[in-house]
C-alpha distance (Angstrom), angle and dihedral (degrees) to the residues before:
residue distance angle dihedral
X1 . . .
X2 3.70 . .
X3 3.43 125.9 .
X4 4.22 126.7 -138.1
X5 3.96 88.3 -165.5
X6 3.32 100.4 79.0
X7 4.03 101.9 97.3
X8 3.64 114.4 158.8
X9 3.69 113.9 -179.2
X10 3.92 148.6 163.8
X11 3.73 116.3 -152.4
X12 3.88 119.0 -148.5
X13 3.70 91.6 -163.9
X14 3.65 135.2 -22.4
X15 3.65 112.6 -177.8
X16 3.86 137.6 138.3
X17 3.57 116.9 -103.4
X18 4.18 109.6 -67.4
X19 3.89 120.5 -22.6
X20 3.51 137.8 161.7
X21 4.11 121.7 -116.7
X22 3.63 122.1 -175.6
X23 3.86 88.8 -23.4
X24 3.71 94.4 -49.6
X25 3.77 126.8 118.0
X26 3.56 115.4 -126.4
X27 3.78 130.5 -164.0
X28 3.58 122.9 -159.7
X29 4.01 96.3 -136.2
X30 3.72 84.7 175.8
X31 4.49 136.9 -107.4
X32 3.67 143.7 -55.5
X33 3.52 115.2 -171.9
X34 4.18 131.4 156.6
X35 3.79 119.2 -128.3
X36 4.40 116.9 -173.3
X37 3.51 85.2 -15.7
X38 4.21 100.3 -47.5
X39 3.63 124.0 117.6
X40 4.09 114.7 -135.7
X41 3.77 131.6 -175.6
X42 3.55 118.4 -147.8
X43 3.67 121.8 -174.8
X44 3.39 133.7 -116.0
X45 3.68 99.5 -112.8
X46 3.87 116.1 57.1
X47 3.76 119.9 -126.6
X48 3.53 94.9 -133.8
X49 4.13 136.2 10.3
X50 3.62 144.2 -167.5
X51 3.70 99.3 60.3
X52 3.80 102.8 133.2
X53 3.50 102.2 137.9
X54 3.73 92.0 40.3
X55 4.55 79.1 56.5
X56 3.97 88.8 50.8
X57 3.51 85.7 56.7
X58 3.40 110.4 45.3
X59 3.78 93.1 40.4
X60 3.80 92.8 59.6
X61 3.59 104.3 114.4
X62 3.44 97.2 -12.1
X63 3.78 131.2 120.4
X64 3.74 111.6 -127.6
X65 3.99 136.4 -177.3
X66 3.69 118.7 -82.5
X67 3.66 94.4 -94.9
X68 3.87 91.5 48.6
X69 3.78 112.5 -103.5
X70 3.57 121.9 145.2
X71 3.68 129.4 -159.3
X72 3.91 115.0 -123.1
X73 3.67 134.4 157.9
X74 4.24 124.1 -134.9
X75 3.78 110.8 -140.1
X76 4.00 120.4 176.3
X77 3.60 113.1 -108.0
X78 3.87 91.6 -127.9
X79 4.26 137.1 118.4
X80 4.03 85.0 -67.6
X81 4.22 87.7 67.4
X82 4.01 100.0 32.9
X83 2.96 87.8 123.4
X84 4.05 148.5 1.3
X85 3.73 95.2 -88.7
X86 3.70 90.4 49.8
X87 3.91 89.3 53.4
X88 3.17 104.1 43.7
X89 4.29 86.1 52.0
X90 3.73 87.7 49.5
X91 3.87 85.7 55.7
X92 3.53 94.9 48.3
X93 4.11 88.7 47.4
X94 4.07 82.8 58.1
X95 3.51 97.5 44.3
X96 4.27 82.0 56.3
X97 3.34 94.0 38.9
X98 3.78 104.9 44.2
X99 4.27 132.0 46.0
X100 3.80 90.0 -169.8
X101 4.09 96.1 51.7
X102 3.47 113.3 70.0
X103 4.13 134.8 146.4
X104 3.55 96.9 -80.9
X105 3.68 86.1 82.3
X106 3.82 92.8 64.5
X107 3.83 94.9 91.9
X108 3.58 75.6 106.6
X109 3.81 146.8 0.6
X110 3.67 126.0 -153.7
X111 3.34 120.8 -162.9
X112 3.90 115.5 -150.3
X113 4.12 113.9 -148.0
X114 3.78 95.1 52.1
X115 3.85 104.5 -112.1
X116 3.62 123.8 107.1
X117 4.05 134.5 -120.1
X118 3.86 116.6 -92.2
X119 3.64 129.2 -114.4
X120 4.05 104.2 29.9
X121 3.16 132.7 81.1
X122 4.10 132.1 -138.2
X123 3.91 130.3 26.4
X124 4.36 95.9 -76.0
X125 4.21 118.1 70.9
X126 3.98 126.9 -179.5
X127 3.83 105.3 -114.4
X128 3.89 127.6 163.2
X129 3.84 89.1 2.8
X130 3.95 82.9 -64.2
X131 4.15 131.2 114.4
X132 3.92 102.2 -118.5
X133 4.33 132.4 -178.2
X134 3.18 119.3 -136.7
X135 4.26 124.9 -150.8
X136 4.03 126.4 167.2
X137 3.57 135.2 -133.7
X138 3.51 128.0 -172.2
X139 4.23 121.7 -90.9
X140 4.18 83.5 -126.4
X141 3.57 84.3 72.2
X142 4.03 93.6 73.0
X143 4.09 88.2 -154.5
X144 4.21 98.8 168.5
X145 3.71 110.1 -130.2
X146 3.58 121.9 -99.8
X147 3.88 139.3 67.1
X148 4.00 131.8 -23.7
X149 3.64 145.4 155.2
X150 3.49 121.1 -124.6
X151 3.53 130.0 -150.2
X152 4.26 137.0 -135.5
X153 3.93 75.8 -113.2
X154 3.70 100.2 61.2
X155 3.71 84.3 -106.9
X156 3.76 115.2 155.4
X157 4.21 112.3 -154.5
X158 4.04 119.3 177.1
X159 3.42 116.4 -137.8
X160 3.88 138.1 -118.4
X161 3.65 125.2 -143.7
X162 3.94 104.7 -142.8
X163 3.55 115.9 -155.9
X164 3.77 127.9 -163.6
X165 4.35 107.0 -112.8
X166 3.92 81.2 -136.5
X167 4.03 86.1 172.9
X168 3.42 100.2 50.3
X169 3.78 95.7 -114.1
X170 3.38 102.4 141.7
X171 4.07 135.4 68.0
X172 3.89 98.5 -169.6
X173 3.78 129.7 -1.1
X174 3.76 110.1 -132.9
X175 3.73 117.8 -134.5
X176 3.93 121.8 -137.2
X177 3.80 116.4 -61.2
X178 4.09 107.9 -84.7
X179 4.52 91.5 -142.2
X180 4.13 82.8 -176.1
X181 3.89 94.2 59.7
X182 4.32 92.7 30.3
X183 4.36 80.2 -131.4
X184 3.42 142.8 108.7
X185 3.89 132.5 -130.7
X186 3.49 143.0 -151.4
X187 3.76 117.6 -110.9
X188 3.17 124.2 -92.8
X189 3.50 105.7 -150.7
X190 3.93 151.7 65.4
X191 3.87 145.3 -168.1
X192 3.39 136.6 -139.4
X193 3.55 118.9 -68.2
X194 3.87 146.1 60.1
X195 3.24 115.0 -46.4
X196 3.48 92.7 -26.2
X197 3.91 119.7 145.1
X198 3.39 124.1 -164.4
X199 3.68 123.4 -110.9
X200 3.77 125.8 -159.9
X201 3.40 133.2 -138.3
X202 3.94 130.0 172.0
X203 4.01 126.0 -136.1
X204 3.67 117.8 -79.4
X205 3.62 87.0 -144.3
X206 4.31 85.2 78.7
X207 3.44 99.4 61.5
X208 4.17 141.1 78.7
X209 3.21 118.6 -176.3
X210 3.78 112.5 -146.2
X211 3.79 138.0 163.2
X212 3.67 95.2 -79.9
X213 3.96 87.6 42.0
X214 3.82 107.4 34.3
X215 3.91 89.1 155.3
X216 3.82 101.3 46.8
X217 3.45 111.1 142.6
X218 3.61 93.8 12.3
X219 4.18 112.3 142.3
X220 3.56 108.0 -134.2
X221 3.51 134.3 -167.9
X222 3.86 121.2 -160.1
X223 4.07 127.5 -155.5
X224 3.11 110.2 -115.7
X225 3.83 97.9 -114.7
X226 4.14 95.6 67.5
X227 4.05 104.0 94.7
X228 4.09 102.8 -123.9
X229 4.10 108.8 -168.7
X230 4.38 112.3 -99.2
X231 3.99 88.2 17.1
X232 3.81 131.3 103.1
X233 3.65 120.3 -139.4
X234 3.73 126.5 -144.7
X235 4.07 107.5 -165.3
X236 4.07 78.7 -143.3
X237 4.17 86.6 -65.0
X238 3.84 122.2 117.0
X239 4.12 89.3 -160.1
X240 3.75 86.1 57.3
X241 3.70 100.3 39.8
X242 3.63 90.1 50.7
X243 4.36 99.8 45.7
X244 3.35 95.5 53.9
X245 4.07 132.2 76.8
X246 3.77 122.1 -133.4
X247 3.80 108.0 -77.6
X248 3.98 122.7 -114.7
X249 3.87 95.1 -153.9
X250 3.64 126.9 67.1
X251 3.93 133.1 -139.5
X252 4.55 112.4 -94.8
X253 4.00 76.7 -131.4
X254 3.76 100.7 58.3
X255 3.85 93.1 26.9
X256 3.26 90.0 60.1
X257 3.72 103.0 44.6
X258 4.05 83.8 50.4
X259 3.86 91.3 60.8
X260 3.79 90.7 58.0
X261 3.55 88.4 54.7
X262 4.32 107.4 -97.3
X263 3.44 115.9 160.7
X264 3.68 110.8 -129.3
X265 3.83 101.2 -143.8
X266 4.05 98.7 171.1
X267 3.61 149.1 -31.1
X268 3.82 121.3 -92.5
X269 3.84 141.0 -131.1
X270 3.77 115.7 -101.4
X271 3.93 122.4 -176.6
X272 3.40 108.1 -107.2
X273 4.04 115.2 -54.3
X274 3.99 86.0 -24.4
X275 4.19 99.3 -58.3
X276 3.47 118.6 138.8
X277 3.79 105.8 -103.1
X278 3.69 125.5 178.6
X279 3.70 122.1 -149.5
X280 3.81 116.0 -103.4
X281 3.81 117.4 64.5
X282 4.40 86.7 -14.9
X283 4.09 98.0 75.4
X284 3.97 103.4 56.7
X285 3.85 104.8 150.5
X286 3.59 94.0 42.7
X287 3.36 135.1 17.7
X288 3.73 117.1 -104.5
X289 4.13 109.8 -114.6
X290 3.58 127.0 -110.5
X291 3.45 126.9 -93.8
X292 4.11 109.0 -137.6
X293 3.67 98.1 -155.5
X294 4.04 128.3 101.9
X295 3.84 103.4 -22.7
X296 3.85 97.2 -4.3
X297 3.42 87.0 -119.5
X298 4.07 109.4 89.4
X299 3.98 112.8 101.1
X300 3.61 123.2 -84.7
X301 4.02 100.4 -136.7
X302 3.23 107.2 -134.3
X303 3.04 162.9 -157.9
X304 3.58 91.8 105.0
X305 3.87 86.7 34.6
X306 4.14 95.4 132.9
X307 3.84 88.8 57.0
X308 3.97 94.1 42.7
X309 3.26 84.0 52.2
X310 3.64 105.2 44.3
X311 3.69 91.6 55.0
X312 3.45 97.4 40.2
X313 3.77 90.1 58.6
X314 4.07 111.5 30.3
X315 3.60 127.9 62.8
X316 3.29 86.1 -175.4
X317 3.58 95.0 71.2
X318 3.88 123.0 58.9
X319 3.87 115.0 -169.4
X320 3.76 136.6 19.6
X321 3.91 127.2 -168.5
X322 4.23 115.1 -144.0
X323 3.69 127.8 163.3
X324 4.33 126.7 -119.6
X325 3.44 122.1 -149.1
X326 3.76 100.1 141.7
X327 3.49 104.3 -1.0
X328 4.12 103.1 -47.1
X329 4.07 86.4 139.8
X330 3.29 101.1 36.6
X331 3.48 107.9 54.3
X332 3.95 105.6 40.8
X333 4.23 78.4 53.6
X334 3.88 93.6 51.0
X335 3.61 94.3 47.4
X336 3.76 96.8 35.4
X337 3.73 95.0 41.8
X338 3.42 106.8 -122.5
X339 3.66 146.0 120.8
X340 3.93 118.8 -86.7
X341 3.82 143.4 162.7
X342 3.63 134.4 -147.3
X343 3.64 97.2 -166.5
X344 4.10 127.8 -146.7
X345 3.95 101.1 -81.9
X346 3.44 111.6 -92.7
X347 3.66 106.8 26.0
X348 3.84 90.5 128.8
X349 3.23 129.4 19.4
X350 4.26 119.6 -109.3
X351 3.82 91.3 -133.9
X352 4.46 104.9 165.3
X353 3.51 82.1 2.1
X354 4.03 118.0 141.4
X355 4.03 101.9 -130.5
X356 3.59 133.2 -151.7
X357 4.33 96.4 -176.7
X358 3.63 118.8 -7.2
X359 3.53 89.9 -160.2
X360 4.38 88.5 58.1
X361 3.72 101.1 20.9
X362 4.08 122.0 116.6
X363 3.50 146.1 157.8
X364 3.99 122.7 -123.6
X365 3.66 142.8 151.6
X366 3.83 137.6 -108.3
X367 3.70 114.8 -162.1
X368 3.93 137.6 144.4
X369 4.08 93.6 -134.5
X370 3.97 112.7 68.6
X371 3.85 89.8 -166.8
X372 3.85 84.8 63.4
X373 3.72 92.2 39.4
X374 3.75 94.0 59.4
X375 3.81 94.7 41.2
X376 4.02 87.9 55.8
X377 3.24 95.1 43.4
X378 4.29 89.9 51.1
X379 3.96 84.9 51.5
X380 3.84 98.2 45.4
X381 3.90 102.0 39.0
X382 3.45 86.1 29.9
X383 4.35 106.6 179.7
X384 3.76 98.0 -10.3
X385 3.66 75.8 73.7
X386 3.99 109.6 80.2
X387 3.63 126.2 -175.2
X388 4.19 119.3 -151.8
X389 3.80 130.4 -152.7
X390 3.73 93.1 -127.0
X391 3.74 146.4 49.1
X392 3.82 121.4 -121.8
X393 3.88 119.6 -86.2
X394 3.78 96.1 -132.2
X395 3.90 124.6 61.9
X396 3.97 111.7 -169.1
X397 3.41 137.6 174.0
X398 4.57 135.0 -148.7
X399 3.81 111.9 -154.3
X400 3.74 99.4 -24.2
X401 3.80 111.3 157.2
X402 3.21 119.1 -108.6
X403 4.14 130.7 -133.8
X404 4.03 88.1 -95.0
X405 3.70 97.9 45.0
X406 3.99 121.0 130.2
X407 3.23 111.4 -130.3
X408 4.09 126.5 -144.3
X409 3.87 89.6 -131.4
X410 3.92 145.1 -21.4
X411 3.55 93.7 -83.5
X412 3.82 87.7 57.6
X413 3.25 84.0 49.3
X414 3.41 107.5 62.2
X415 3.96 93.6 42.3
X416 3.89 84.9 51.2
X417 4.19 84.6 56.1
X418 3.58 85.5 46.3
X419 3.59 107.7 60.5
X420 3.91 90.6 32.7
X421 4.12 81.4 54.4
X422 3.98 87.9 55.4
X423 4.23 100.2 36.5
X424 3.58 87.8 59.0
X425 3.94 94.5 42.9
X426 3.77 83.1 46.6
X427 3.60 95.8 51.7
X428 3.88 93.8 56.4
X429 3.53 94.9 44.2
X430 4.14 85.6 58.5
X431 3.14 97.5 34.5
X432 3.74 93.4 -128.6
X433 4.37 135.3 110.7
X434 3.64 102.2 -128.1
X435 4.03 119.0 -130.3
X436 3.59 123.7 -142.8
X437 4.32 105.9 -116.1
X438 3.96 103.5 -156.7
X439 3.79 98.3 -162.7
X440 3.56 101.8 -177.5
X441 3.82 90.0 64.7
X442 3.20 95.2 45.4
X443 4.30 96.3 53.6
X444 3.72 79.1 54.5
X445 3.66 105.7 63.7
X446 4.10 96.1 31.7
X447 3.83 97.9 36.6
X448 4.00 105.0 137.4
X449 3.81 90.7 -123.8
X450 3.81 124.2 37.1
X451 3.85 92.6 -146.9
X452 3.99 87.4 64.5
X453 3.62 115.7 119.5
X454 3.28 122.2 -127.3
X455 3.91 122.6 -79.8
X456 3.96 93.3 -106.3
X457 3.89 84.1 59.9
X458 3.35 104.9 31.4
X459 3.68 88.5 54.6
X460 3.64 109.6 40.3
X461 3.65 102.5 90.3
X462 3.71 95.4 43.7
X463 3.32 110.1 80.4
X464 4.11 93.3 42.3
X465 4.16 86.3 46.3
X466 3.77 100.6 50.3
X467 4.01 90.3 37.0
X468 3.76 87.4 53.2
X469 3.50 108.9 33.0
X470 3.85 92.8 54.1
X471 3.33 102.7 49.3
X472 3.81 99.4 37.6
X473 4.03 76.0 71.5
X474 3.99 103.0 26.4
X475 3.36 92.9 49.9
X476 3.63 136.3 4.7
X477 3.82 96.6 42.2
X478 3.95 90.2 66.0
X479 3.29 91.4 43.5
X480 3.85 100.0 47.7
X481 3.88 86.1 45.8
X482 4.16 87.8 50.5
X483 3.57 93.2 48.0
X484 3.95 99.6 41.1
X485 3.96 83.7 52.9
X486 3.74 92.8 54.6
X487 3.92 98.2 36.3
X488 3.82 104.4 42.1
X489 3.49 93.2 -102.0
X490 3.18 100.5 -41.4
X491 4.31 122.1 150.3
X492 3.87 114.7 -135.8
X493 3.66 122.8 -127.2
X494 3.67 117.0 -92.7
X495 3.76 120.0 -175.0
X496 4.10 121.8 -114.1
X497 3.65 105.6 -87.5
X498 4.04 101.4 43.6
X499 4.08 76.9 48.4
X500 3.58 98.0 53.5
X501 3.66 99.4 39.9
X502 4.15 98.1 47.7
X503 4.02 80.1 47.0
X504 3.90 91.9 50.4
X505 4.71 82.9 46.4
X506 3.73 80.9 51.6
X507 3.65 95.3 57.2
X508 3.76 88.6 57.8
X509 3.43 131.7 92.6
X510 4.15 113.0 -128.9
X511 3.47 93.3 -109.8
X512 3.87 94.2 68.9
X513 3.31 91.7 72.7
X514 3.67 88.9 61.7
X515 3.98 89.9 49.9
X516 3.61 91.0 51.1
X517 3.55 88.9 43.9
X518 3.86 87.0 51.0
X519 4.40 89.6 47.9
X520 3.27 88.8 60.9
X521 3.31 109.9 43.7
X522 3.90 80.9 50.8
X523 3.58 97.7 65.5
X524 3.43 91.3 39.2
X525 3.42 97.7 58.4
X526 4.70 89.3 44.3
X527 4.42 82.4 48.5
X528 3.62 88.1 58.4
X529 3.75 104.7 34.0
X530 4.05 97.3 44.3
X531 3.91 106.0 9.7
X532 4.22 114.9 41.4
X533 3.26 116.1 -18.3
X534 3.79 127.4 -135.4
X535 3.63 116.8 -76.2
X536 3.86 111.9 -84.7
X537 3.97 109.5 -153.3
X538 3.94 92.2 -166.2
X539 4.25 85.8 68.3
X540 3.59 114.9 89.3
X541 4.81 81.7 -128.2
X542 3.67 101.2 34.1
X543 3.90 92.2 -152.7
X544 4.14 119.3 65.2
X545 3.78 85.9 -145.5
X546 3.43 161.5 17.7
X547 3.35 119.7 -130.1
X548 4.05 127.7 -160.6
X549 3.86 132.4 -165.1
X550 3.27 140.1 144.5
X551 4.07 153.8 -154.0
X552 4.06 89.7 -143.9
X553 3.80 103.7 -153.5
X554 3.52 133.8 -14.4
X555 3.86 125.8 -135.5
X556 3.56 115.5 169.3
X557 4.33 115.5 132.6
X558 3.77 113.3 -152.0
X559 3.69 92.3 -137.6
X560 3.93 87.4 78.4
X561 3.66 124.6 116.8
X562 3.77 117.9 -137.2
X563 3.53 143.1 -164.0
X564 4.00 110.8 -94.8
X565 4.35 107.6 -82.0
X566 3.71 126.5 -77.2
X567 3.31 138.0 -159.9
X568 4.11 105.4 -86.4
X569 3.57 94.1 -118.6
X570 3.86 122.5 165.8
X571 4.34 138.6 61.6
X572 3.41 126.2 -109.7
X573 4.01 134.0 159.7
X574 3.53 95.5 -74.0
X575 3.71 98.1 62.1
X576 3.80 93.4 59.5
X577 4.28 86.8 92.0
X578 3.99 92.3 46.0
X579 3.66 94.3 58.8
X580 3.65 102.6 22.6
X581 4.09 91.8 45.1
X582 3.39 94.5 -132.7
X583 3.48 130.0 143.0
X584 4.05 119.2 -96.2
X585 3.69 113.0 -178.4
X586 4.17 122.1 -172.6
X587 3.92 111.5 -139.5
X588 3.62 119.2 -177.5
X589 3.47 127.4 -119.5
X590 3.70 124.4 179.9
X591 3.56 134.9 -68.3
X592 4.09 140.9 -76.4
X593 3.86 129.9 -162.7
X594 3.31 134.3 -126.3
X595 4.17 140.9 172.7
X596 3.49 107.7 -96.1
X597 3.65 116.4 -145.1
X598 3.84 92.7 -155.5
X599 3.62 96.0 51.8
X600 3.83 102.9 29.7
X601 4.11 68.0 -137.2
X602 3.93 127.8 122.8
X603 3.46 99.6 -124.0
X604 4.04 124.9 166.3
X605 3.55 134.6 -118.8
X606 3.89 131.5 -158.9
X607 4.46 129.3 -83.1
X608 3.36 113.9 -154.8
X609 3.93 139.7 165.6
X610 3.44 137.4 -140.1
X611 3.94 123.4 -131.0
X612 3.76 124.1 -153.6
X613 3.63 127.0 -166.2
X614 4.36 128.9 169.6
X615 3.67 116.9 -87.4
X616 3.83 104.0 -71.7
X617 3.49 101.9 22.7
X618 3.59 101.9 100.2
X619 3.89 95.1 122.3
X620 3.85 87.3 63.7
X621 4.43 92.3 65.3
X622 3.72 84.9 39.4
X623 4.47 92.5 57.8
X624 4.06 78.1 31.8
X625 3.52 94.5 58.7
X626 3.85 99.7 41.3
X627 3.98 89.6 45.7
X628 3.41 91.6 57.3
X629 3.74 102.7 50.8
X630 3.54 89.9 49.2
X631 3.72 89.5 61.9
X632 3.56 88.1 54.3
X633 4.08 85.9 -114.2
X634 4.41 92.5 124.5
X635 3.85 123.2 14.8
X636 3.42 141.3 -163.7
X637 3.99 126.4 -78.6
X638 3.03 124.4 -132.6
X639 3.89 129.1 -145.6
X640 4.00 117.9 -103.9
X641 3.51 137.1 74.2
X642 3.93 92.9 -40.8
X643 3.35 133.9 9.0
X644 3.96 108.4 -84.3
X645 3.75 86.4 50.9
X646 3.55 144.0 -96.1
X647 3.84 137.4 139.4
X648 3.33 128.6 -61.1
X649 3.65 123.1 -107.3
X650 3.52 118.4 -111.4
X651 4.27 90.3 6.8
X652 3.63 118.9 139.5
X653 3.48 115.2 -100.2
């Protein structure tokens, strides 16, 4: 029989509130302690207090730490514990449910409501193969469900799960929201390992999410250029992380996610100020995360790479936020396998948000769950996000292959057979043939002036000018100035690309911007008057089509040398959504193989597609999305090395 006594723990620090010793002022930052094995945080403030008889209870015969806390479990005194079979399935439902519960909390169970289970007698039941007391407390208490420690002082204190950040994912862990102070914190704690932070996360069991809350419960993590209140932010630069205090306002992205209940569990690494880095010789200040698919060691794109990352890697955590401006969604999705949205420009607003371009900047998601994908994106864009009865009456396609393409190699191959696989599965579920749109062609023979180039050179300089030219003067100039004015005019290191591409804005005269400026709001206007038309809310779909693409598959290993950065000049498919602000949304698909030349190992990597939709019609991917994994058509990824699961190579066990 197992036993839920054994508790073997090491406390950090376990102190109440501030106190003076031997002259010295000491701050109870909170506890780390391990229980069978698992490392928990628990805070320094205890959810809940004056418990004492509940304590003299639980401790009875039970071993506890040094400092006296036993682990119990609340339970509502309701039909699900009427009696001993019904407990000991609502245990079992929280041992499915949860990853911080587990039976070491059975030194004692209190039930919440008062009454007692049915059909045994005295205060100690058999549950889980495990001798457990039982106490009450009454239902006024409002005590959620789920695990705790309890203290020699009646003190109630509800545990955090810390998980090593194996990957590298995350920047800082965020501690549990302070509601006395209105901030945040970084995490005070660690586990074994190297370099391996702890991150927190709270029981599922506490949370209900509701109409007001549709997010409760949900663990969030946060790029680490989205201001969160008592945190720093880095931007992916040391020099900036370090000049700058902890900031008192907090991002409309994250604030908003908070009010529908997220769970901000950490902050996120970012390439440097949101350019696309890659990992050998590009990431200098910090290390570029690991990607967890086929041998863990392909690049992550970036610049969203912490949260592709993240969600790649952790089934413990369930949403990320990231930024797109040219692709910084998109690509750490593809290559992770995952969902993610770039969003039509200007859905939320970037308040105490680090930008790159206002003009191409946005805030989206990447996430394995589309159920929690939509809900986020319903709290964050909140009504500039519309949903339609219907899908769009056109399905069309940009540079898919086709059934007799040639492919470069097998693993081309088998992500040509993929999305071929889902375009016809696609095309029944609508009930439409898709058409191929060649848009290229078509800018030639309607372009508004015959002496236009065409789109590959009209476009090539745009992205790189607009990228450069803004935040040359939105960002590094302040900071430069900041930094000189603290160092004694010194210049802060910035890593390669961020260097080369502010050099490449100062090349420029000011009026590029304008021309680039002018570029895209050329195309712009040609995608909406002879490609998808802005979305019309008085039609029952909003969009007149769907429109599919796609990257394939991905091979790029981060222990590649390159040639020193560029500027990213040139157009290609997936800049049609950052100059046309349209939404682009990355669906996975399934999986091809390829030879791995770290393993000498076929190993797989993800398939995804991309989704277009006109300007304002992001609502209509969203109902897309959910129809089709309903019919079974897309699934859900998992976290692991690929996409139906597994572990990671090279994790710590």
């Amino acid at each position: 029989m197992g036993s839920s006594r054994d508790l073997v723990g090491f406390f950090t620090l376990f102190v109440v509130g501030v106190q003076l010793v031997w002259g010295q002022l000491v701050l109870d930052i909170g506890s780390t302690l391990s229980m069978n094995g698992i490392y928990y945080y628990l805070p320094s403030k205890p959810y809940s207090h004056g418990y004492n008889s509940v304590y003299a209870t639980s401790a009875s015969g039970s071993k506890s730490s040094r400092l006296g806390l036993v682990p119990i479990t609340v339970v509502n005194s309701d039909a699900a514990t009427s009696n001993l079979a019904a407990l000991e399935n609502t245990l079992n439902a929280f041992s499915k449910q949860d990853d911080v519960w587990g039976d070491g909390f059975l030194s004692a169970i209190i039930l919440q409501g008062g009454s007692s289970v049915q059909g045994f007698g005295g205060s100690t039941v058999n549950v889980r193969n495990r001798s457990t007391t039982l106490a009450t407390i009454q239902a006024s208490t409002n005590i959620p469900q789920g695990p705790y420690f309890i203290s020699p002082t009646g003190d109630l204190y509800q545990p955090y799960r810390l998980y090593p950040d194996t990957e590298g994912a995350f920047t800082q862990p965020i501690g549990p929201f302070d509601a006395a102070t209105a901030t945040y914190a970084a995490l005070p704690a660690t586990v074994p390992g190297i370099s391996s932070p702890g991150v927190a996360v709270p029981s599922r069991l506490y949370y209900t999410r509701t109409a007001a809350q549709p997010l409760a419960g949900v663990r969030t993590g946060i790029k680490d250029i989205f201001d969160i209140t008592g945190l720093q932010t880095s931007d992916g630069n040391r020099a900036y992380y370090n000049l700058y205090p902890p900031r008192n306002a907090t991002a409309l992205p994250v604030q908003r996610l908070i009010d529908a209940g997220a769970i901000l569990v950490g902050k996120m690494k970012t390439s440097q100020f949101a350019n696309g880095e890659v990992a050998t010789a590009d990431w200098v200040d910090y290390h570029e995360p690991f990607n967890p698919r086929g041998d863990g060691y392909q690049d992550t794109s970036s610049s969203s790479s912490g949260p592709g990352s993240g969600i790649g890697s952790y089934p413990w955590l369930d949403l990320t936020l990231g930024s797109d401006t040219g692709g910084s969604i998109r690509g750490p999705s593809q290559v992770q396998g995952v969902y993610g949205n770039r969003p039509t420009r200007g859905l939320v607003p970037l308040t105490n948000t680090m930008p790159l371009a206002p003009e191409l900047d946005t805030a989206g998601f990447l996430v394995r769950d589309p159920t929690i994908w939509t809900a986020a994106a319903k709290a964050m864009y909140q009504g500039a996000l519309p949903f339609f009865p219907q899908f769009p009456p056109k399905l069309q396609t940009i540079n898919f292959p086709l059934p007799n393409t040639t492919a470069s190699d097998s693993t081309r191959a088998e992500a040509n057979a993929i999305l071929l696989a889902f375009l016809s599965k696609i095309e029944t579920f609508l009930k439409l043939k898709a058409s191929p749109v060649n848009y290229t062609a078509l800018w030639d023979q309607v372009k508004p002036d015959a002496a236009l180039p065409p789109l590959s050179i009209l476009l090539n300089r745009t992205y790189p000018t607009l990228i450069s030219k803004e935040q040359t003067k939105n960002v590094r100039d302040p900071f430069f100035a900041d930094y000189a004015a603290m160092n004694d005019g010194r210049t802060p290191f910035v890593d390669p690309v961020p260097k080369a591409r502010w050099a490449f804005g100062d090349s420029l005269p000011a009026s590029e911007l304008d021309v680039a400026i002018a570029n895209k709001t050329l195309f712009q206007t040609f995608w909406e008057n002879y490609v998808l038309p802005a979305g019309d809310n008085r039609t029952a779909y909003c969009s007149q089509s769907i429109i599919l693409y796609s990257s394939g598959v991905n091979i790029l290993y981060r222990n590649t040398y390159l040639q020193p950065p560029k500027p990213p000049f040139g157009f290609d498919d997936s800049q049609i959504s950052i100059f046309a602000e349209v939404p682009d949304f990355v669906v996975p698909l399934g999986s091809a193989s390829y030879n791995s030349t770290v393993t000498n190992h076929t190993e797989v990597l993800p398939v995804s597609v991309d989704i277009i939709a006109a300007r304002g019609c992001d609502g209509v991917i969203f109902s897309l999305v959910e129809a089709l994994l309903q019919a079974g058509i897309i699934t859900i990824p998992l976290a692991g090395q690929t996409i139906t699961g597994g572990e990671i190579l090279y994790k710590h066990r």
